[in-house]
C-alpha positions in Angstrom: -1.4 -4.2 27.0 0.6 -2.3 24.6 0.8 1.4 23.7 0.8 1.4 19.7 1.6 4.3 17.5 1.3 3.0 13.8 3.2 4.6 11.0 2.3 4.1 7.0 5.4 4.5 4.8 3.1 4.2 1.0 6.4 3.9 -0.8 7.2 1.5 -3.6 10.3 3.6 -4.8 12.1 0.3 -4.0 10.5 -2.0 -5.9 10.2 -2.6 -9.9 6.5 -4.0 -9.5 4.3 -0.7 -8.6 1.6 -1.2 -6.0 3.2 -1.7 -2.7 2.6 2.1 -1.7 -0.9 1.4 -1.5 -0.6 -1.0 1.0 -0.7 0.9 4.4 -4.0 1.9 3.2 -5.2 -1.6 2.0 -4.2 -2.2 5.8 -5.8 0.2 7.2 -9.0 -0.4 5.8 -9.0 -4.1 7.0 -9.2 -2.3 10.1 -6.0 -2.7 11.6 -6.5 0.2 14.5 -9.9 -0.9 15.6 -9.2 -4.5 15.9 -6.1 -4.1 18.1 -8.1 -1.2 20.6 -10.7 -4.1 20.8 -7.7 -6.7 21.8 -7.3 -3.8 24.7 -4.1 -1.8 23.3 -4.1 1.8 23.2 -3.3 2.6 19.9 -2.8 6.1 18.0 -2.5 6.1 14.3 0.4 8.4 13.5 -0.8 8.7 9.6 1.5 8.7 6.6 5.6 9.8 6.1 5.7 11.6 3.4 6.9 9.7 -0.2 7.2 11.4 -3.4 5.8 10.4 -6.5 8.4 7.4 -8.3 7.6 10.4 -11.0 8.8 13.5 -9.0 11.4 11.7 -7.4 15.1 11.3 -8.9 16.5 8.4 -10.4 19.7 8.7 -9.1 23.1 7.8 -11.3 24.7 5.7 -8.6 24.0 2.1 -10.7 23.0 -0.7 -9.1 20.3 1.5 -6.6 17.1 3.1 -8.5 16.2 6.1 -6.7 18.6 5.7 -3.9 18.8 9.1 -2.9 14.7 9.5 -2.6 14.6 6.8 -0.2 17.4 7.3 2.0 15.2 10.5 3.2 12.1 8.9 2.9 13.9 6.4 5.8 15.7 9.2 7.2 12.0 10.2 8.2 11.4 7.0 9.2 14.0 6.5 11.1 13.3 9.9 13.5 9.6 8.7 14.1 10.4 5.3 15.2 12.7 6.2 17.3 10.4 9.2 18.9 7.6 6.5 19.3 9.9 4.4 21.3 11.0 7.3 23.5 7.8 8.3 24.3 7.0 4.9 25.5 4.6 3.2 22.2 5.4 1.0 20.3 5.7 1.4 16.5 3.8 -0.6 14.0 5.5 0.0 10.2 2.7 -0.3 7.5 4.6 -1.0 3.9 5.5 0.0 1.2 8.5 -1.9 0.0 10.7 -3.4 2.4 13.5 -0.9 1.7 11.1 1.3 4.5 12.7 -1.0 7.3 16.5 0.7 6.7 14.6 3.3 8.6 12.6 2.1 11.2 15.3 -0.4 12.6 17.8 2.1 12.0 15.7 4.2 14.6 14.8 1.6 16.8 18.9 0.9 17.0 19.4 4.3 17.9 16.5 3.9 21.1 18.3 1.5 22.5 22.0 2.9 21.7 21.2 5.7 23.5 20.2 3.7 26.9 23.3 1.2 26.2 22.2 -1.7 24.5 21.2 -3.4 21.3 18.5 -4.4 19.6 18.0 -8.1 17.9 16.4 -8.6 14.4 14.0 -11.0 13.5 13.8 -10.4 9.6 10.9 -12.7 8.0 11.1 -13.1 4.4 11.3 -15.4 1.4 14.0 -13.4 0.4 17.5 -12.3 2.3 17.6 -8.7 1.2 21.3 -9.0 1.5 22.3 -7.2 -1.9 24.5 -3.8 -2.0 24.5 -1.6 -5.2 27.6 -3.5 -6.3 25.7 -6.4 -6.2 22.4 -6.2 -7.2 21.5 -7.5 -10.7 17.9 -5.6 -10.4 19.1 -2.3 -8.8 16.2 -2.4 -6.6 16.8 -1.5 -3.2 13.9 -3.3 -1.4 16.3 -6.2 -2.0 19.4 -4.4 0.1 18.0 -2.9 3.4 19.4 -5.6 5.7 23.4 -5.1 4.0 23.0 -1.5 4.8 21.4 -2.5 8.4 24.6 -4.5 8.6 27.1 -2.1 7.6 26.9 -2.5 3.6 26.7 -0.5 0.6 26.2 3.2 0.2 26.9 5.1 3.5 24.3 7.1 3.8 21.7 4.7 3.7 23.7 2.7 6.0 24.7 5.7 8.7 20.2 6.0 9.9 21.1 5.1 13.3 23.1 8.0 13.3 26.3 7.2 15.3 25.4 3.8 15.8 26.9 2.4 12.8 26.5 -0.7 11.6 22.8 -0.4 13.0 22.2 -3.8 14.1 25.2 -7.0 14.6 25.5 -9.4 12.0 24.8 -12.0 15.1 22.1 -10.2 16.3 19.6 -10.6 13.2 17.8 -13.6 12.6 16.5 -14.8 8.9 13.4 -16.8 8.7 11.5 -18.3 6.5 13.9 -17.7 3.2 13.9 -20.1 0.1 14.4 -17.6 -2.9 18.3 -16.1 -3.2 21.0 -15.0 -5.8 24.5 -16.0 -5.7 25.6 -12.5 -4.1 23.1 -12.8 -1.4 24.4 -16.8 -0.2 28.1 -15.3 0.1 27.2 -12.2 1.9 25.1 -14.6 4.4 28.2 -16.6 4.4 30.7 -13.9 4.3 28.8 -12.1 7.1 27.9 -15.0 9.2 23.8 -13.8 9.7 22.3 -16.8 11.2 19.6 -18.5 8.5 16.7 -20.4 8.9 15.5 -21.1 5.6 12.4 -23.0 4.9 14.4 -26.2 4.4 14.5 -26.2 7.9 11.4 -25.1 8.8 10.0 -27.8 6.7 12.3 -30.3 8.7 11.7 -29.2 12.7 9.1 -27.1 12.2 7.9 -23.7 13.2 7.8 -23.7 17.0 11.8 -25.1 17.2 12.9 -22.9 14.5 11.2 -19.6 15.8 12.5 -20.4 19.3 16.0 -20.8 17.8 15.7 -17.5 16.0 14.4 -15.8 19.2 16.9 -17.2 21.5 19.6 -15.7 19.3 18.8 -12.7 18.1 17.7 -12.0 22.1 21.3 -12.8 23.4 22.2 -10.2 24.9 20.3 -7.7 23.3 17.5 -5.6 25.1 14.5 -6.3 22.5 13.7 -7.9 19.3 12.2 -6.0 16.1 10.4 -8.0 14.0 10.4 -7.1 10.3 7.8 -8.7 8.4 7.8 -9.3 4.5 4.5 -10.9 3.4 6.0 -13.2 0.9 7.1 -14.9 3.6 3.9 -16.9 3.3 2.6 -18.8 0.4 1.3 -17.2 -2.5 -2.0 -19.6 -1.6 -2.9 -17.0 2.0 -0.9 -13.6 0.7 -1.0 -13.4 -3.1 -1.2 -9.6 -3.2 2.4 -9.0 -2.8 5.0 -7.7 -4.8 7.1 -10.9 -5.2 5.5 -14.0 -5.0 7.8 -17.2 -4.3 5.7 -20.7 -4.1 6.5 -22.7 -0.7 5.9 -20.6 1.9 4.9 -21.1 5.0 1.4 -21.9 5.9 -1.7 -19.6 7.1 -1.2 -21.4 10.4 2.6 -21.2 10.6 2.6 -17.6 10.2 0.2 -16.9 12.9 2.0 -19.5 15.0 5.3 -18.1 14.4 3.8 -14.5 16.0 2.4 -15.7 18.6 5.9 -17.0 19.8 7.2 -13.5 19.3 4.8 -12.3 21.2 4.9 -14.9 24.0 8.8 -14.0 24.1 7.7 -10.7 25.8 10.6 -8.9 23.5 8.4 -7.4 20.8 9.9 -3.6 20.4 8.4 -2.8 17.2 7.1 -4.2 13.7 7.4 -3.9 10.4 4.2 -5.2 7.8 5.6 -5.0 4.4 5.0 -5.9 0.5 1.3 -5.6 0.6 0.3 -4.9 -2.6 -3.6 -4.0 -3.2 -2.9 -4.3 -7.0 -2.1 -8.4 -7.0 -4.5 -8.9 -4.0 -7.5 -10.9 -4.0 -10.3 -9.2 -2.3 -8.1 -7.5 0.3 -6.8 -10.9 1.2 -3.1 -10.3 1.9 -4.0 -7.3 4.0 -6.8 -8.9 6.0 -4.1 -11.4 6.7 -1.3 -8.9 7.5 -4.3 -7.4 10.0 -4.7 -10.8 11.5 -0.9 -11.8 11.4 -0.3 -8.1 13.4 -2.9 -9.2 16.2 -1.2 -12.3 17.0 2.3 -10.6 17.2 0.4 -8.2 19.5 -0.8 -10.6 22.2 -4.6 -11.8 20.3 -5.1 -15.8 21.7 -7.4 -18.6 20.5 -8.7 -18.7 24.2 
């Protein structure tokens, strides 16, 4: 079994819809730790990186990226603990916060396995690309741009977390899933970029098992683990309504457990990022009881 060091990162400073930085607690309470110790991991809860208030926190002026200078430290942050939990041999679990928190925790997971010579392969689920740069966003809000600056994109700074290891992660080592909602930016940068796609068109068509296995075989070629970033819009609205942005046709209560599972029979899980929970929209703790449940199955739990 695993040895787990989770990480909360309550920030919303990405996202228009406010919320999301309750969500590491909303997880927490569903009793995330407890439930993986009984699965037989060792897990220590590392607590909270510290977010300011959206009201104490600067704007910016850079257009195109609301408060991009606040969140490029809060991910700085990020970045050094996932990359500590990984050198001291645990495995970190990201509790969200806006998705804009994964800049961070890939861009330290990069740096890991820079350092012993390899590369690390992205498997980023989401009903939404997260593509956009500053230039390009029409919302300014960067929960929708952490994978262009994983890739290279956009401002520097928040592109340069890995440190030397810039871009963080290979356009041919990431893996979409499960996408249906983008803007005309986001399709050319995919195209542009050449990130390999699997939208839900085609998980609709071949279903999950063939379409997971295709993302894991390549964003594992050749890489020495996967990270799996997790944005729970991914599923429908129907399983995970408390989130910050809802998109109908998602995949199935079943498919997203199914889909973890896989991950975590590939034996390449190096880390993992929960996302979007948001208490606010939530339905009796739904979304998070799921995002418990979802976590398990990445982590090895079985029907028998």
């Amino acid at each position: 079994m695993s040895a787990i060091r989770i990480i909360g990162v309550p920030m919303d400073l990405g996202a228009s819809r406010r919320g999301v930085d309750m969500g590491p607690f909303a997880v927490r309470y569903a009793e995330l730790r407890e439930r993986l110790v009984r699965l037989g991991h060792d897990v220590e809860d590392g607590g909270n990186v510290s977010v300011p208030f959206r009201e104490d926190a600067a704007r910016g002026a850079q257009r195109g990226a609301h408060y991009l200078g606040a969140i490029t430290s809060v991910c700085r942050d990020v970045a050094a603990r996932t990359r500590e939990a990984l050198d001291s041999g645990r495995t970190p679990l990201l509790l969200g916060g806006d998705h804009s928190l994964a800049t961070g925790s890939i861009a330290g997971a990069a740096a890991h396995y820079a350092a012993k010579g390899g590369r690390l392969g992205l498997i980023w689920m989401d009903a939404h690309a997260d593509v956009n740069t500053p230039a390009s966003s029409r919302s300014g809000n960067v929960h929708g741009m952490p994978l262009a600056h994983l890739l290279g994109h956009g401002d520097h700074d928040f592109a340069a977390l890995a440190g030397g290891t810039t871009p963080a992660i290979r356009n041919a080592d990431v893996a979409l899933v499960g996408i249906r909602e983008l803007d005309s930016a986001e399709r050319e940068h995919i195209a542009q970029w050449a990130v390999p796609a699997f939208t839900m068109k085609a998980l609709d068509e071949r279903g999950v098992r063939a379409v997971v296995a295709d993302a894991i075989a390549s964003a594992s070629r050749d890489t020495s683990a996967l990270w799996v970033s997790f944005d729970l819009d991914v599923v429908d609205p129907t399983h995970a309504p408390g989130v910050g942005t809802p998109v109908p046709g998602g995949m199935t209560y079943r498919e997203a457990h199914l889909a973890m599972e896989l991950l975590a029979d590939s034996g390449q899980l190096a880390g993992l990022d929960i996302v979007e929970v948001n208490p606010v929209l939530d339905a009796k703790n739904q979304t998070a009881e799921l995002a418990v449940e979802l976590a398990l199955s990445a982590f090895g739990k079985r029907i028998v």
